[in-house]
N, CA, C and O atoms as a printed pandas DataFrame, in Angstrom:
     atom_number atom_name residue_name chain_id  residue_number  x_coord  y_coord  z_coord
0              1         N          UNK        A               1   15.752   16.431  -36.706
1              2        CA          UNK        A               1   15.781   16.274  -35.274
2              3         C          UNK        A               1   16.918   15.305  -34.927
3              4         O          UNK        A               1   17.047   14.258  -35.562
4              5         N          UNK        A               2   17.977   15.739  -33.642
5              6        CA          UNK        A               2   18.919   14.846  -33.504
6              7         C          UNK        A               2   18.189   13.421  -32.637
7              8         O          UNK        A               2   17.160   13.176  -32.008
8              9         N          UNK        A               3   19.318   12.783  -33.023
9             10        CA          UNK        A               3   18.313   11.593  -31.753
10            11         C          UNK        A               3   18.604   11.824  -30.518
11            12         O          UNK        A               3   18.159   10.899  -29.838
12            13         N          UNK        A               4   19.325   12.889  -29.656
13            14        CA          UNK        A               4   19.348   13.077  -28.210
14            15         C          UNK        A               4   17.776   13.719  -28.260
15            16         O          UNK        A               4   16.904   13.127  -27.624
16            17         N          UNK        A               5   17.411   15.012  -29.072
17            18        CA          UNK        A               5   15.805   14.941  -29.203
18            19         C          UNK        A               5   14.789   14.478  -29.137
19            20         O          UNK        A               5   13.776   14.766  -28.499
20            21         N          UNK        A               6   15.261   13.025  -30.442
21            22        CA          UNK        A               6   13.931   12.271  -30.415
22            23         C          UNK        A               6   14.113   11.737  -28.824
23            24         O          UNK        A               6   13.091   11.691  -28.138
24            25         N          UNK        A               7   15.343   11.352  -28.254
25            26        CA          UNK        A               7   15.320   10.363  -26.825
26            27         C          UNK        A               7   14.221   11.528  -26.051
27            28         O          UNK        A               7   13.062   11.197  -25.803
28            29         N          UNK        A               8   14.731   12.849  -25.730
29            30        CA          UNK        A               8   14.171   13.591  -25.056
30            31         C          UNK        A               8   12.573   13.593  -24.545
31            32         O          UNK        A               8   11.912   13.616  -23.507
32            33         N          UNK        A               9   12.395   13.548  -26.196
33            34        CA          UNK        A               9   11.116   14.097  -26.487
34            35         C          UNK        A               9   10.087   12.766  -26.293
35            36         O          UNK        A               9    8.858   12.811  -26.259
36            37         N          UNK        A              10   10.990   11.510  -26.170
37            38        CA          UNK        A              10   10.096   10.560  -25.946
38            39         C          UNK        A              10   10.162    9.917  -24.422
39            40         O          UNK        A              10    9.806    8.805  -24.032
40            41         N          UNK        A              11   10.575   10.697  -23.918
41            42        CA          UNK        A              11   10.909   10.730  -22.160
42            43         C          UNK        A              11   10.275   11.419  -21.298
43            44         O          UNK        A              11    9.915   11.068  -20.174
44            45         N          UNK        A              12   10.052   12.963  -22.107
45            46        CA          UNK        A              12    9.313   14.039  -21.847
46            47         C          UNK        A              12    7.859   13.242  -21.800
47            48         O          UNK        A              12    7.302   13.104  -20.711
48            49         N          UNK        A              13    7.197   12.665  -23.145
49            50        CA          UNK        A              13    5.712   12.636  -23.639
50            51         C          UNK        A              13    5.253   11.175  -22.538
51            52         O          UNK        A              13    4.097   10.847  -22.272
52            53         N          UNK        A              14    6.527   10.484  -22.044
53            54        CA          UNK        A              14    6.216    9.026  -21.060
54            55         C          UNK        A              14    6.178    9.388  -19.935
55            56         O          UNK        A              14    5.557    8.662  -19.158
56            57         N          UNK        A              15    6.755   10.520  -19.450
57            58        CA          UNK        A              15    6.765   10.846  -17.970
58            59         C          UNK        A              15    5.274   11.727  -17.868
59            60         O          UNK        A              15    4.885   11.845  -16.706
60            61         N          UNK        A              16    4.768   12.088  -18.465
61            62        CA          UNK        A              16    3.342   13.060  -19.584
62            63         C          UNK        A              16    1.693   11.969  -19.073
63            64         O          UNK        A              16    0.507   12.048  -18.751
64            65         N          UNK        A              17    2.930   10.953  -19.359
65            66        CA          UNK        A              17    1.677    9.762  -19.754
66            67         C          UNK        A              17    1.357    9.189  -18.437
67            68         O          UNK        A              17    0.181    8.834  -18.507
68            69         N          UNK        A              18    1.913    8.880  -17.069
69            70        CA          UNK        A              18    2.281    8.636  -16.388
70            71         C          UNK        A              18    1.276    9.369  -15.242
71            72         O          UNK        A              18    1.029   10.574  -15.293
72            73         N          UNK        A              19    0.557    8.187  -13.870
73            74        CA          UNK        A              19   -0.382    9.227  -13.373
74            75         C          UNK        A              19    0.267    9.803  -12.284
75            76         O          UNK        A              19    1.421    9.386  -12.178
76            77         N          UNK        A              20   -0.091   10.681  -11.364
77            78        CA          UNK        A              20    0.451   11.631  -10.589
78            79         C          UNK        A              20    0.794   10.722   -9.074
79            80         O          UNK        A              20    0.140    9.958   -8.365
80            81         N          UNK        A              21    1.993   11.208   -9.053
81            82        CA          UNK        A              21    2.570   10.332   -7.686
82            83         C          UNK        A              21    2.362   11.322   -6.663
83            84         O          UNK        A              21    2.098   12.471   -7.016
84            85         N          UNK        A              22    2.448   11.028   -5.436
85            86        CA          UNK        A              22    2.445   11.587   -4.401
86            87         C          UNK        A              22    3.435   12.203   -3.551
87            88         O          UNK        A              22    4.210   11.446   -2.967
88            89         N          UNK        A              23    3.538   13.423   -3.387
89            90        CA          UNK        A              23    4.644   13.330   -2.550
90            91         C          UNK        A              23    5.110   12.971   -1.363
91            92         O          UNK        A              23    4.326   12.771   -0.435
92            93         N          UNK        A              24    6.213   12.860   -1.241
93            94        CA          UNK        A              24    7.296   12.384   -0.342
94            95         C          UNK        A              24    6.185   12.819    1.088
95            96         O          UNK        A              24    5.547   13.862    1.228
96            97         N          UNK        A              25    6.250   11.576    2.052
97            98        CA          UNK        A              25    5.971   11.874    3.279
98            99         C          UNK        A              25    3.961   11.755    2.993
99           100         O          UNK        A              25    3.537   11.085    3.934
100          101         N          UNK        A              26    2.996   12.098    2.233
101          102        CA          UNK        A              26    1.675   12.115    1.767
102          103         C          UNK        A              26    1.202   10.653    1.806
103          104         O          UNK        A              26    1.594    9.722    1.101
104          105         N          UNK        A              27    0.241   10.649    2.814
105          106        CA          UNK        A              27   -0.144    9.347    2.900
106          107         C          UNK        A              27   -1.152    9.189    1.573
107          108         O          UNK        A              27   -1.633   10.192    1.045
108          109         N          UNK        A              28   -1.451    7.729    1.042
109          110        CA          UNK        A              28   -2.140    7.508    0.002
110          111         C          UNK        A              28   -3.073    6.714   -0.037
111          112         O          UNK        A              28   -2.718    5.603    0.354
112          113         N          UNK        A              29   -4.541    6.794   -0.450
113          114        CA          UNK        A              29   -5.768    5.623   -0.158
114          115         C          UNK        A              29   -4.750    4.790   -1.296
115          116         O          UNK        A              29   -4.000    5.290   -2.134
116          117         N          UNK        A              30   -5.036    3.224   -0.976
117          118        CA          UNK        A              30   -4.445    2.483   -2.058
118          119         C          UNK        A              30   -5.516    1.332   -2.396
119          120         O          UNK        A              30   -6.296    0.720   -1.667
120          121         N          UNK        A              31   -5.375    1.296   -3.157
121          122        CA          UNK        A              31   -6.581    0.248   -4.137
122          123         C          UNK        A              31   -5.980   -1.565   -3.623
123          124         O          UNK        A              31   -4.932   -1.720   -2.995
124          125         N          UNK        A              32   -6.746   -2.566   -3.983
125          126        CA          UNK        A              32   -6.597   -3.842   -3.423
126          127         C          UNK        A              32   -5.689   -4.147   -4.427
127          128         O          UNK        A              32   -4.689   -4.749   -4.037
128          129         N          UNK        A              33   -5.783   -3.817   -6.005
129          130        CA          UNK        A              33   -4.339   -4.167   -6.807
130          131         C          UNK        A              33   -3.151   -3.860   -6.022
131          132         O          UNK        A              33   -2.325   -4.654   -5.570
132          133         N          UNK        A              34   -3.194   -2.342   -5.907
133          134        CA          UNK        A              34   -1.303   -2.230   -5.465
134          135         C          UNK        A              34   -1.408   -3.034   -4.282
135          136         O          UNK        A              34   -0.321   -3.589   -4.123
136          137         N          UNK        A              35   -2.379   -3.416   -3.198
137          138        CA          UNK        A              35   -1.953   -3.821   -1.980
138          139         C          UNK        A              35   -1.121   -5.152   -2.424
139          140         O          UNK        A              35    0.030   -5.397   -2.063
140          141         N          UNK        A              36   -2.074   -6.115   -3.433
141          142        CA          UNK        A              36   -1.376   -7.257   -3.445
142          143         C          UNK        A              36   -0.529   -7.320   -4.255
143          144         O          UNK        A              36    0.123   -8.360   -4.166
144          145         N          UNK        A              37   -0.055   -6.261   -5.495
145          146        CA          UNK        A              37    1.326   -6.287   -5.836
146          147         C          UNK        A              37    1.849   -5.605   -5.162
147          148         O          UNK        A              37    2.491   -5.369   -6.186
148          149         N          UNK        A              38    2.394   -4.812   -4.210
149          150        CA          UNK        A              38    3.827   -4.088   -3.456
150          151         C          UNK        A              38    3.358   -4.310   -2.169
151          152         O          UNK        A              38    4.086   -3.641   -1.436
152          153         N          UNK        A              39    2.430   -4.963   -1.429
153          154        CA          UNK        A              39    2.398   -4.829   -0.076
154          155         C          UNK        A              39    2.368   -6.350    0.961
155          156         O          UNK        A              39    2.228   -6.320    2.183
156          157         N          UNK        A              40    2.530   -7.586    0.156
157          158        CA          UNK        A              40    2.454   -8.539    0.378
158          159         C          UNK        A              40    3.891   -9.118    1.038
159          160         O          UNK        A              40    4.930   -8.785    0.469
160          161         N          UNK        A              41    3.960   -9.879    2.091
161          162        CA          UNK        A              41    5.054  -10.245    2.894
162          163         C          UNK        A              41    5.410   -8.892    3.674
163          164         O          UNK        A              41    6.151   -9.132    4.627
164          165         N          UNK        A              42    5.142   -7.759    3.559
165          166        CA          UNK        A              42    5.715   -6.640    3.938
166          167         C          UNK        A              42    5.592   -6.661    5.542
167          168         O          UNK        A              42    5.490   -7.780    6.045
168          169         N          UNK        A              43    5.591   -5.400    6.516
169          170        CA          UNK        A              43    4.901   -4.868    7.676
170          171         C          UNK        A              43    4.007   -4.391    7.656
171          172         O          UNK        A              43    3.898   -3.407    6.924
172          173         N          UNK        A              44    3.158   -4.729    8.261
173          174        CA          UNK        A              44    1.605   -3.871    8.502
174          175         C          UNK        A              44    2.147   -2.854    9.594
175          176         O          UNK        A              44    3.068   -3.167   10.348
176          177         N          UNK        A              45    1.399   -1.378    9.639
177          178        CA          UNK        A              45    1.627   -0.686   10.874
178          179         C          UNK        A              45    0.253   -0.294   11.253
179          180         O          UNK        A              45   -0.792   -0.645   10.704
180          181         N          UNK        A              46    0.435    0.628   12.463
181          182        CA          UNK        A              46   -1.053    1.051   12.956
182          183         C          UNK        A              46   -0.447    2.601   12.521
183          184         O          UNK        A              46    0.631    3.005   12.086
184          185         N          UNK        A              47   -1.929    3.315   12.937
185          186        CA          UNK        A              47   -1.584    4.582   12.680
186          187         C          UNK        A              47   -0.707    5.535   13.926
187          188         O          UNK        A              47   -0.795    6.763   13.918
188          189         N          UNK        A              48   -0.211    5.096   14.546
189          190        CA          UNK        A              48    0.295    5.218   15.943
190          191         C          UNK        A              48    2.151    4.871   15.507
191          192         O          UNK        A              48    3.004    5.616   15.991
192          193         N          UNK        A              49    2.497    3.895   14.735
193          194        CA          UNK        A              49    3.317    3.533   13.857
194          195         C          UNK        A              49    4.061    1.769   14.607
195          196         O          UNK        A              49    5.092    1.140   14.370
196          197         N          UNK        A              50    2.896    1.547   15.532
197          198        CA          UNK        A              50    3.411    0.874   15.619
198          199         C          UNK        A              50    3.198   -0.890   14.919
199          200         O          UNK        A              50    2.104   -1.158   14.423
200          201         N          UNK        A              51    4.302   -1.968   14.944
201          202        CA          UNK        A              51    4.574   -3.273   14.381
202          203         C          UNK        A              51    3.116   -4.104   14.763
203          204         O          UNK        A              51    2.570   -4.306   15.847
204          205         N          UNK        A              52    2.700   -4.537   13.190
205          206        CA          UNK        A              52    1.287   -5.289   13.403
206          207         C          UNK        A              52    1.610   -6.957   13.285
207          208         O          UNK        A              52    1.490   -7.611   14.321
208          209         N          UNK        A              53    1.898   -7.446   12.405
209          210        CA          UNK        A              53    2.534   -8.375   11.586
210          211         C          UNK        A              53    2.441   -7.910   10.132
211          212         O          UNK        A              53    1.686   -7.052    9.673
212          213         N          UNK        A              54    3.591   -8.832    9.341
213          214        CA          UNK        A              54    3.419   -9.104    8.003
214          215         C          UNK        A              54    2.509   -9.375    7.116
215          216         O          UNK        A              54    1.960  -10.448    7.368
216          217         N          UNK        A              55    2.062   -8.789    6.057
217          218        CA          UNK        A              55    0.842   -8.876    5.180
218          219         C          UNK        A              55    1.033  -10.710    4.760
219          220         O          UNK        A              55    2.161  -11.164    4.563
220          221         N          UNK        A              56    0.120  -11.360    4.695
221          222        CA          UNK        A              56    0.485  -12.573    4.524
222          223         C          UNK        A              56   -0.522  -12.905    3.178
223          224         O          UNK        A              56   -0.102  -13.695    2.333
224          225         N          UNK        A              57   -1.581  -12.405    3.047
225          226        CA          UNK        A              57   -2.114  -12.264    1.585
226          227         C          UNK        A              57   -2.788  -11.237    1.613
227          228         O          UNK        A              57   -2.696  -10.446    2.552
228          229         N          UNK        A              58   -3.710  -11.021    0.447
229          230        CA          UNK        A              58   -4.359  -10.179    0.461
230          231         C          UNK        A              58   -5.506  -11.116   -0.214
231          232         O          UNK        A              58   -5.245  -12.209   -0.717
232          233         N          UNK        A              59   -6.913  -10.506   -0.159
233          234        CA          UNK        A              59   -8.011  -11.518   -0.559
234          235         C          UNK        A              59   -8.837  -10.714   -1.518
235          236         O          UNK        A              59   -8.721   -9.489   -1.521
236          237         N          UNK        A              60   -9.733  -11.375   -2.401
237          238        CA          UNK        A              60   -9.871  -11.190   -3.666
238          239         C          UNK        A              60  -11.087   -9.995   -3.562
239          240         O          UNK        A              60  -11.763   -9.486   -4.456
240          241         N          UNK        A              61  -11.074   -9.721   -1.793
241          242        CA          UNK        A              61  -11.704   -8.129   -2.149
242          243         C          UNK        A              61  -10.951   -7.319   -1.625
243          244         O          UNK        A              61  -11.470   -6.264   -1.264
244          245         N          UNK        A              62   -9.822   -7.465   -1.449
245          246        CA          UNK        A              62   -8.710   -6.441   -1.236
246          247         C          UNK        A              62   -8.368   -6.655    0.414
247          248         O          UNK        A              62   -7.194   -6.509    0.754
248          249         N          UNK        A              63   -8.930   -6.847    0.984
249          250        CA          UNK        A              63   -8.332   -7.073    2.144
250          251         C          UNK        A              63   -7.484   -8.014    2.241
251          252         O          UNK        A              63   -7.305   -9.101    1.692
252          253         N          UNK        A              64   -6.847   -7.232    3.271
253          254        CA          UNK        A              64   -4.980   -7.637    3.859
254          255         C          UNK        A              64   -4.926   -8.426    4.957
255          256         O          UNK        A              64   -5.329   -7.915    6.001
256          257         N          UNK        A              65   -4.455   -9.758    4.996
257          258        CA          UNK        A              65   -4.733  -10.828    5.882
258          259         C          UNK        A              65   -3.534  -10.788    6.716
259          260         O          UNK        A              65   -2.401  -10.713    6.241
260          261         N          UNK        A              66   -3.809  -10.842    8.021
261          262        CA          UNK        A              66   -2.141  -11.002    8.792
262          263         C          UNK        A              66   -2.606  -11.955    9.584
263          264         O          UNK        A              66   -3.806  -12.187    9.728
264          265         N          UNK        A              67   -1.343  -12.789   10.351
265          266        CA          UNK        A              67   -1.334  -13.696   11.164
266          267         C          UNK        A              67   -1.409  -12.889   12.499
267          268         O          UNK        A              67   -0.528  -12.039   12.366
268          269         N          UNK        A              68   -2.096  -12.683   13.911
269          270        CA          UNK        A              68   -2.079  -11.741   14.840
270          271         C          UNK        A              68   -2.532  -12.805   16.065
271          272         O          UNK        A              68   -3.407  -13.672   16.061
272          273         N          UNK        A              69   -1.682  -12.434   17.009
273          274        CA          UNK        A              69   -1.825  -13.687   18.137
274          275         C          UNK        A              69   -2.359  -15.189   17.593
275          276         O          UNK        A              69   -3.262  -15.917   18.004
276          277         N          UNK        A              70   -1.365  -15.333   16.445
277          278        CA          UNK        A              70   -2.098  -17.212   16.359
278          279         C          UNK        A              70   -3.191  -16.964   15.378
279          280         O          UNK        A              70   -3.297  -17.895   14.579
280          281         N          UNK        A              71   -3.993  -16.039   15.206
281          282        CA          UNK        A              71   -5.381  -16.112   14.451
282          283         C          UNK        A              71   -5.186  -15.165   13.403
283          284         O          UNK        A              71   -4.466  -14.171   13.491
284          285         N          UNK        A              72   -6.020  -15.593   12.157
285          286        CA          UNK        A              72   -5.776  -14.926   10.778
286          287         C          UNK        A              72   -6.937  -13.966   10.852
287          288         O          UNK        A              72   -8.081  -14.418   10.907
288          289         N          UNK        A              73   -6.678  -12.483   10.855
289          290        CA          UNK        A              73   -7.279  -11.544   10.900
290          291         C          UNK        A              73   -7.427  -10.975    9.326
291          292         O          UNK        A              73   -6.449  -10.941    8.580
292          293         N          UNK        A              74   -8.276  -10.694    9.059
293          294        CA          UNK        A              74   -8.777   -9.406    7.978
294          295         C          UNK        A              74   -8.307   -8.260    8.410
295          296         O          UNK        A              74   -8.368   -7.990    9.610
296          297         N          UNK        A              75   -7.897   -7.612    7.724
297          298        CA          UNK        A              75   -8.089   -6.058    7.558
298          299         C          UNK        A              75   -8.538   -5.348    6.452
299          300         O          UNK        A              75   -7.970   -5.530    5.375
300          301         N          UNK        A              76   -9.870   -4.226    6.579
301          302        CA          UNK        A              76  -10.511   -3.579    5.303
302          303         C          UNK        A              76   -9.496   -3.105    4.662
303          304         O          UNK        A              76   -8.571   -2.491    5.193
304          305         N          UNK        A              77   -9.600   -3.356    3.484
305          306        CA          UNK        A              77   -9.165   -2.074    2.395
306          307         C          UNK        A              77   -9.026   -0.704    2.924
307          308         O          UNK        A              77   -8.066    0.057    3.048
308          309         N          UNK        A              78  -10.439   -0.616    3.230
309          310        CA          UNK        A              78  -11.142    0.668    3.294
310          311         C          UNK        A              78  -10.342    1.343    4.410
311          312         O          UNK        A              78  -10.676    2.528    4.415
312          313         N          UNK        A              79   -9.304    1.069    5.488
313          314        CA          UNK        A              79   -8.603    0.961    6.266
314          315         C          UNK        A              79   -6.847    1.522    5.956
315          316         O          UNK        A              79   -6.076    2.180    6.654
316          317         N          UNK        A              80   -6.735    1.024    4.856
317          318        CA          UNK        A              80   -5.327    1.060    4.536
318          319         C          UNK        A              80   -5.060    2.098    3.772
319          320         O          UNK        A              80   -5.912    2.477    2.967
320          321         N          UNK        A              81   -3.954    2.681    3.873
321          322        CA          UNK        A              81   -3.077    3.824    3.183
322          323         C          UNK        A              81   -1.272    3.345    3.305
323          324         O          UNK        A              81   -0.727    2.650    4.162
324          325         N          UNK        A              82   -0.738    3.965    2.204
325          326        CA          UNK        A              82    0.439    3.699    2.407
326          327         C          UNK        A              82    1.010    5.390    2.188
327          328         O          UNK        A              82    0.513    6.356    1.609
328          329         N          UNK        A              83    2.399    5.174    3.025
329          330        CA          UNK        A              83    3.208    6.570    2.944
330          331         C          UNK        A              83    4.334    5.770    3.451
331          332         O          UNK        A              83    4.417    4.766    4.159
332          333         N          UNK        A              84    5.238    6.603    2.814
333          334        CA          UNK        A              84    6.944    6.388    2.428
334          335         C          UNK        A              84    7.442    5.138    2.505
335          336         O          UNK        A              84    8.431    4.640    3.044
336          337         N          UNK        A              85    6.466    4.702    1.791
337          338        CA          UNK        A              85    6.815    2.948    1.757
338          339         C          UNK        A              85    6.482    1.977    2.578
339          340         O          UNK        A              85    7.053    0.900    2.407
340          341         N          UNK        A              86    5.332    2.115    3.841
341          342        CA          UNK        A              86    4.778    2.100    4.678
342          343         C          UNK        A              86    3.355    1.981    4.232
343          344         O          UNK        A              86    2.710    2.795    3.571
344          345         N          UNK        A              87    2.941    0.702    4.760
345          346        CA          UNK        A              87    1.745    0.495    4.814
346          347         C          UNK        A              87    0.870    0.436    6.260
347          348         O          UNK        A              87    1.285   -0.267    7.181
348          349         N          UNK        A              88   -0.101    1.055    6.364
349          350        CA          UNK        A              88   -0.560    1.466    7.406
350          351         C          UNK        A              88   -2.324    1.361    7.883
351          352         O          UNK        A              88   -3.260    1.858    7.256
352          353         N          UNK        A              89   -2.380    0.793    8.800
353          354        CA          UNK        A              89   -4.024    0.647    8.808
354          355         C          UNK        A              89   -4.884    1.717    9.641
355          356         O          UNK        A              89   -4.015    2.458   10.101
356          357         N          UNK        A              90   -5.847    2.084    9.979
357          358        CA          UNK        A              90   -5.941    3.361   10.794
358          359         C          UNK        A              90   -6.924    2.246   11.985
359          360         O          UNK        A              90   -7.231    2.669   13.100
360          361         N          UNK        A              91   -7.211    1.198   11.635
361          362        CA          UNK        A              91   -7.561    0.406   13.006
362          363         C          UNK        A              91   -6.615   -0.105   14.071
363          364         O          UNK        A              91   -5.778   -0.957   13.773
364          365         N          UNK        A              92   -6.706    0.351   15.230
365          366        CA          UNK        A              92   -5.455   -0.381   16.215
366          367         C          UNK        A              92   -5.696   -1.595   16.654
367          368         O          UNK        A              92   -6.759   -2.013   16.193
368          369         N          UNK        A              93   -4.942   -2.655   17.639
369          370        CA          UNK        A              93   -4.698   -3.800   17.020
370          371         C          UNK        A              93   -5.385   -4.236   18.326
371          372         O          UNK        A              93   -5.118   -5.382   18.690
372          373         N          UNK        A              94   -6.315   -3.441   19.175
373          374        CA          UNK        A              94   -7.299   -4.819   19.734
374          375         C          UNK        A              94   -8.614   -4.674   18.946
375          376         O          UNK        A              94   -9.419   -5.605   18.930
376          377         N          UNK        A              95   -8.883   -3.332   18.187
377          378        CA          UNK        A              95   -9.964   -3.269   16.898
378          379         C          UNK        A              95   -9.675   -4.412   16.355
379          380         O          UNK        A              95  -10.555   -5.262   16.491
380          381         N          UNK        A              96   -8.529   -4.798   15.656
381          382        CA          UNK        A              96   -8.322   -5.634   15.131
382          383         C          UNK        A              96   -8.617   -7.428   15.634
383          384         O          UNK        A              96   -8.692   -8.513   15.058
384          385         N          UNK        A              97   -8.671   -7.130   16.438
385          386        CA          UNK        A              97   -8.810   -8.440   17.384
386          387         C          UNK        A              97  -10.112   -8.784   17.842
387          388         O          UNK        A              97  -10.705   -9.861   17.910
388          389         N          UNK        A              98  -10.378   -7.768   18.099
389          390        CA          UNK        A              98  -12.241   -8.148   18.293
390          391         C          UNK        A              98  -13.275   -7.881   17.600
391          392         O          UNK        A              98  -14.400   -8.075   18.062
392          393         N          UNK        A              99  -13.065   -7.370   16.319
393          394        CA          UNK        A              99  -13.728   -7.449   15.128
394          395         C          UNK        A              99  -13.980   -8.877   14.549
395          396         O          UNK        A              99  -13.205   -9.786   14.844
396          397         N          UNK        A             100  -14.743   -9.028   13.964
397          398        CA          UNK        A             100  -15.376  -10.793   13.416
398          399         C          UNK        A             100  -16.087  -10.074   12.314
399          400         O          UNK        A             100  -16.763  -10.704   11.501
């Protein structure tokens, strides 16, 4: 076997190994891991698309904390999806506000 093969064949069996991404534009439920590795400092949006604030942490049950008029709001997990790099909540932002 040449070694452009073995490279091949061990590119082929890693991309194999690898779980299924989503396509382009497909919104995605996302778990409280990825929120707080790729979604932290980011933009929050609504499902409308519009500007929430910046994710400012995320908390150790997955919810996504933003700063919103002055006051530190929660947002569920159970709430969030991301698509095309976009993180997105499906609560709009006086839900957000008068929820406790």
């Amino acid at each position: 076997m040449t070694r452009f093969a073995k490279i091949a064949l061990s590119l082929s069996l890693a991309a194999a190994a690898l779980p299924q991404v989503a396509a382009a534009g497909e919104a995605v439920q996302i778990s409280a891991a990825t929120a707080a590795a790729d979604y932290k400092g980011k933009m929050l949006y609504t499902a409308s698309g519009d500007r929430l604030a910046a994710i400012y942490r995320v908390a150790a049950d997955g919810n996504a904390q933003i700063i919103l008029n002055g006051k530190m709001v929660n947002v569920p997990a159970s709430s969030l999806t991301a698509a095309d790099g976009k993180l997105t909540t499906s609560l709009s932002k006086k839900d957000l506000l008068t929820a406790r």
